[in-house]
Residue, then its C-alpha position, 0 to 999 in steps of 0.5 A: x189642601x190648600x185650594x180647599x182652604x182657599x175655596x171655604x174662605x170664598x164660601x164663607x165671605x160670600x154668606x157674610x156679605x149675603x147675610x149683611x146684604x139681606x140685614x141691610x134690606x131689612x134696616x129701618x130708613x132713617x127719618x130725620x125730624x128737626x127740632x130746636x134749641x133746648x127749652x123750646x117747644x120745637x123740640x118737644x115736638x120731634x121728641x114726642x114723635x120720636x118716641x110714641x110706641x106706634x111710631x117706633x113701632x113702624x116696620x119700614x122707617x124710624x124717626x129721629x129727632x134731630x136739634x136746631x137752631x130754630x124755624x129758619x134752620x129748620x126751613x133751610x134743612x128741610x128744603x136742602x133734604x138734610x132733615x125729612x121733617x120738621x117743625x117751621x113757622x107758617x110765616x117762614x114756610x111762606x116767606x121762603x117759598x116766595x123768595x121774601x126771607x130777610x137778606x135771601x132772596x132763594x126761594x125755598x120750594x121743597x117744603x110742604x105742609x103736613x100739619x097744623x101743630x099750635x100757635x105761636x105766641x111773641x111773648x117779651x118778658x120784662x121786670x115788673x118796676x122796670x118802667x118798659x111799656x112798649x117795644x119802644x121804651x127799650x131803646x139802650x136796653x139789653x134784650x135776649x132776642x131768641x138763637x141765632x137762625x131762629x124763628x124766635x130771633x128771625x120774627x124779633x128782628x121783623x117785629x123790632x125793625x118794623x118798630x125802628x128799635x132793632x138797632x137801637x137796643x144791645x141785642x144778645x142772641x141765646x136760647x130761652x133758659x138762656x136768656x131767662x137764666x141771664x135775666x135773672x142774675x140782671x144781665x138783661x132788662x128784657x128777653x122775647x119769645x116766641x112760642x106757646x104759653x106756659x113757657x117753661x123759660x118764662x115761669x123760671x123767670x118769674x121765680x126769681x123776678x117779679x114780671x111783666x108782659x108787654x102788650x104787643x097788639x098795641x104797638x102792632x096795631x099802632x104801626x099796621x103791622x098787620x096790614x104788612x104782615x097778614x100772616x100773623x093773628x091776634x091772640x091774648x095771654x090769660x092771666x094767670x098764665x105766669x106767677x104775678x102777671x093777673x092780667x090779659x096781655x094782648x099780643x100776636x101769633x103765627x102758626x107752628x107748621x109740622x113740615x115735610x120735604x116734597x121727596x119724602x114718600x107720601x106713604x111715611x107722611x100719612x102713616x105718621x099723621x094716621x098715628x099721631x092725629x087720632x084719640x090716642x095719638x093726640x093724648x100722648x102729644x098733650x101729656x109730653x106739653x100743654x101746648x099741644x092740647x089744641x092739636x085736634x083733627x078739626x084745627x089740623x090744616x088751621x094757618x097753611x098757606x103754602x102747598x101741602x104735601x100729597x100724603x097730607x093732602x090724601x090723610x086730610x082729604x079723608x078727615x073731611x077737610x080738603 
């Protein structure tokens, strides 16, 4: 009776660890896609690919939005493959690849472009009677200078330093509702950003100060900063953008990459830009933030200039543009 016992258990143990064997082949890769900090467009990013029906929908993977601290995070994380995907200034895609990032010399050449997203516009909010007209003028003056491994905090350092203030203001590293937040009770005289307009952190700002914007082209195009930095293009922040602000405000931008490691299946890479680039796919990304309502086919391989990855180069090829 025993032996027979002892024989059922061995059975029954065999199917289980059958039937768990059989599930665990059918489970669904996990696709990690990093985002950023709250109240910035990053995260809308992967969130919104997270969450569109024929993305979950996907028989052999599903994707994940994951938050970070930014474009520099991002670019580290995809290149180590702790995230599959993720949203990376072109600047930084291409400064690391070329071992040119601030203080670290590495040369990160496992991430590769899938995709143009936006543009990605310095934005530096100050109050209206405050006086600051140039990144100069805020000299002794307390700045929120976007996270900490940030794309944000990485391209205010670039442009400050360029500008010969990085060491000369009280710098406060926080996320953008952060530093709006702050900047509204005045414990703060200035906060950079550097992401799409409307800037949800922004118009918080303006409910509770009346703002400005400084012109940045003028103090770029003082100091050739664009000779040093090609990567970066001019742009200019209507008016009206933000409540009291009903003038044009020049500034520059870089280009908001969707980025994938060079080890993720190309299969993944173009079935997802197969269901996030067509009418459907494209309305979804709009209704979940304005910002994206220039994604489009044609602007799709718009600011890269770093390697692409060969489902995007096999899904661009067949749009016409490679």
């Amino acid at each position: 009776m025993n032996k027979l016992f002892g024989l059922m258990s061995v059975i029954c143990l065999s199917l289980v660890m059958t039937f768990a064997t059989a599930a665990d082949s059918h489970a669904k890769k996990r696709i990690v896609f990093g985002g950023g900090p709250a109240g910035g467009t990053f995260q809308v990013v992967a969130n919104a690919i997270q969450v569109y029906k024929p993305v979950k929908e996907m028989a052999d993977f599903t994707v994940k939005a994951q938050s970070s601290a930014g474009s520099v995070e991002n670019l580290r994380k995809v290149n180590s493959g702790k995230s599959d995907f993720a949203t990376v200034y072109s600047g930084h895609v291409y400064l690391g690849a070329n071992g040119m990032m601030k203080n670290d010399s590495k040369k990160y050449e496992n991430v590769m472009a899938v995709a143009y997203l936006y543009g990605a516009p310095a934005q530096l909010v100050v109050r209206k009677d405050s006086g600051i007209k140039s990144v100069k003028d805020l000299v002794g003056k307390k700045v929120g200078v976007g996270n900490a491994g940030s794309g944000a905090f990485a391209n205010c350092e670039l442009f400050f330093t360029h500008m010969g203030v990085w060491d000369k203001i009280e710098r406060n590293a926080m996320g953008y509702n952060d530093a709006a937040a702050a900047f509204g009770n005045k414990q703060l005289d200035a906060f950079w950003l550097f992401t799409a307009f409307p800037s949800g952190a922004v118009i918080m700002a303006a409910q509770t100060n009346d703002i400005a914007l400084i012109d940045l082209e003028a103090d770029a195009m003082a100091s050739g900063f664009y000779e040093k930095y090609p990567y970066f293009s001019k742009l200019t922040i209507p008016a009206g953008t933000y409540k009291g602000v009903d003038v044009d405000t020049p500034s520059f931008q870089d280009s908001a990459l969707w980025v994938a490691n060079k080890d993720v299946d190309a299969d993944i890479v173009y079935k997802l830009l197969s269901v996030i680039f067509t009418d459907e796919g494209l309305a979804h990304m709009a209704a979940q933030k304005k910002t994206f309502k220039n994604m489009s086919i044609a602007n799709g391989i718009n600011g890269i200039v770093t390697p692409m990855h060969p489902g995007a180069i096999k899904f661009w090829k067949e749009k016409g543009l490679l």
